[in-house]
C-alpha positions in Angstrom: -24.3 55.8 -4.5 -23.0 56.8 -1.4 -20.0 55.1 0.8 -19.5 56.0 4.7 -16.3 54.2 5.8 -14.4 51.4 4.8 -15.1 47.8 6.5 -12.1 45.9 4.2 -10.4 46.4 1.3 -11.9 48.4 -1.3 -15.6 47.3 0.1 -17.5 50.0 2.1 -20.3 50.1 4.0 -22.7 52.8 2.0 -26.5 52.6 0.0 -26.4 51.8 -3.1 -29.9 52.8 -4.2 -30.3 50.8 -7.4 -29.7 47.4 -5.4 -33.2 48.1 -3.6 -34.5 48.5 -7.4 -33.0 45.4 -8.2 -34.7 43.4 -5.5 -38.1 45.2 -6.2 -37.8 44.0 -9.8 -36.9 40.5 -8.6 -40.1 40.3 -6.4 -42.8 41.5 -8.9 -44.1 38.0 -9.7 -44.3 37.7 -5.7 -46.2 41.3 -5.8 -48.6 39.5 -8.9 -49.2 36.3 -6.8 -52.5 37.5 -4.7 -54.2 39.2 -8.0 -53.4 35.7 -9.6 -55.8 33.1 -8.5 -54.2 29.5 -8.5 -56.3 26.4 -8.6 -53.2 24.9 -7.2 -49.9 26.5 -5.3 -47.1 23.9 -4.4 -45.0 26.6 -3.3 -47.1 28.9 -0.6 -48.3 25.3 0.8 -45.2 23.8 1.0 -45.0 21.7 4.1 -41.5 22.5 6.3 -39.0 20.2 6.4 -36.3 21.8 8.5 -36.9 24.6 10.6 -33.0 25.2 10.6 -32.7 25.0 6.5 -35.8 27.5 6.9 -34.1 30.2 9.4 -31.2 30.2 7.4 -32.5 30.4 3.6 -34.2 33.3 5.3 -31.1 34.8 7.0 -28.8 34.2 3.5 -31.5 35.7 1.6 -32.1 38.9 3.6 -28.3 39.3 3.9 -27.8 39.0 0.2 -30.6 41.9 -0.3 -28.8 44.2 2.3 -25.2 43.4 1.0 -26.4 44.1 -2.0 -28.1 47.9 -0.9 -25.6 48.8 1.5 -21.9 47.3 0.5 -20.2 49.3 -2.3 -16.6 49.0 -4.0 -14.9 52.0 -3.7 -14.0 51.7 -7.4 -17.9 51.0 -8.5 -20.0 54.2 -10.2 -23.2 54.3 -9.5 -24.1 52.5 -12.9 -21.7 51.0 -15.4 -21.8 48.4 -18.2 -18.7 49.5 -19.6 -16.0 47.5 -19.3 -16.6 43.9 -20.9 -16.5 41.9 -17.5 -19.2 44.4 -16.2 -21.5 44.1 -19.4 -21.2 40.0 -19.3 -22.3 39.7 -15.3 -25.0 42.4 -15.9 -26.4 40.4 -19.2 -25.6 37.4 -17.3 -27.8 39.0 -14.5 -30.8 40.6 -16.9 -30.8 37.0 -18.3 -31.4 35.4 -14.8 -34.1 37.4 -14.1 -35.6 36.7 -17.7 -35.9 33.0 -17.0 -36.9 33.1 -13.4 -40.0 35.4 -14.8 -40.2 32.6 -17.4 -40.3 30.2 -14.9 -43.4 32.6 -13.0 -45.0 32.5 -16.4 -44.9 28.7 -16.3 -45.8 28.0 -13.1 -48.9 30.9 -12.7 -50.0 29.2 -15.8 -50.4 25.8 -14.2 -46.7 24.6 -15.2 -45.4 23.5 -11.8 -43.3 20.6 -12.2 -40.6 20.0 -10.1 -38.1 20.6 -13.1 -40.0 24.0 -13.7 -39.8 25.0 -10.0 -36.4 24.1 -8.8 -34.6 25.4 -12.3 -36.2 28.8 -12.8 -37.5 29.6 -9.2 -35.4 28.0 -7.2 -31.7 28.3 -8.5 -32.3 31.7 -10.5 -33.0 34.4 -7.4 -29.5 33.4 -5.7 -28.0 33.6 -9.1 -29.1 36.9 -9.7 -27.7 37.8 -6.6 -24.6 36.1 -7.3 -23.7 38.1 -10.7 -24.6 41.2 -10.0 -22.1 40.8 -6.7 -19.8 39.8 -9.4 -20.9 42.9 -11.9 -21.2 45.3 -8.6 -16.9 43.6 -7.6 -19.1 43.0 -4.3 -17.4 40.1 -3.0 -19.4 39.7 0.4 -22.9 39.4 -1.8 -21.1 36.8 -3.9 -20.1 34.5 -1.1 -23.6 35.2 0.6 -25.1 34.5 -2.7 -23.2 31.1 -2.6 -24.3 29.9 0.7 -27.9 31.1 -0.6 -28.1 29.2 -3.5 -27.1 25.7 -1.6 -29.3 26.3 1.2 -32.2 27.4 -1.2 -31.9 24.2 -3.3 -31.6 22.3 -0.5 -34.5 23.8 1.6 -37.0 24.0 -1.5 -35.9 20.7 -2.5 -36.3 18.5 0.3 -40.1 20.1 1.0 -41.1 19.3 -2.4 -39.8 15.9 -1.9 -41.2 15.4 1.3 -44.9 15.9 -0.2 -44.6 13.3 -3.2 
């Protein structure tokens, strides 16, 4: 982990390496999509319902992926579960990402209810963004995380609703 100069408080602009790990790992059932042949794909033929809801569930969810690589707390080591707030965000944050890949599992399967999309792939990415800010005492990724999850919901949401 590296830190380059302060931009408030005790958060610094730097690179935190393991972030871009963490969004890798996030992405593999995105990565698994084109080998997987689906008879049907609500998701990636989803028609748009707002342009604007689209531009900025985009814009959030980049910014939570670069606040996540490239703001550190100057207090942060490169990897800790050590203190028991630390190991309850990151177990809250390994268990996130266990039931969004659930919620692949169901849904490459043929499981693609609305419940099974809006629950585990809808609401868990911007949570997992959301503790590890909290895990990573990255403030800026947790508010961004915030505004991601209500704009995700809402965006996903109201194109799914749209179709039925």
């Amino acid at each position: 982990m590296f830190s380059f100069f302060r931009l408030f408080g005790n958060q610094y602009l730097g690179f935190w390496f393991i972030g871009l790990l963490l969004f890798a790992i996030q992405e593999i059932p995105y990565m698994l999509m084109p080998i997987i042949k689906l008879n049907n794909d609500p998701l990636m033929n989803m028609k748009e319902s707002s342009p604007t809801l689209n531009i900025a569930e985009k814009v959030l969810g980049s910014l939570c992926i670069a606040l996540m690589s490239f703001v550190v707390c100057s207090d942060s080591e490169l990897f800790s579960v050590s203190a028991g707030r630390e190991r309850l965000f990151f177990a809250l944050a390994a268990a996130v990402l266990l039931l969004n890949f659930a919620g692949w599992a169901l849904y490459f399967s043929g499981h693609q209810s609305l419940f099974v999309i809006v629950f585990f792939l809808v609401l868990m990415p911007p949570l997992y963004y959301i503790f590890i800010g909290v895990w990573r005492y990255n403030i800026p990724l947790v508010m961004t995380g915030a505004a991601f999850l209500a704009v995700h919901f809402t965006h996903v949401l109201r194109n799914l609703l749209s179709e039925q």
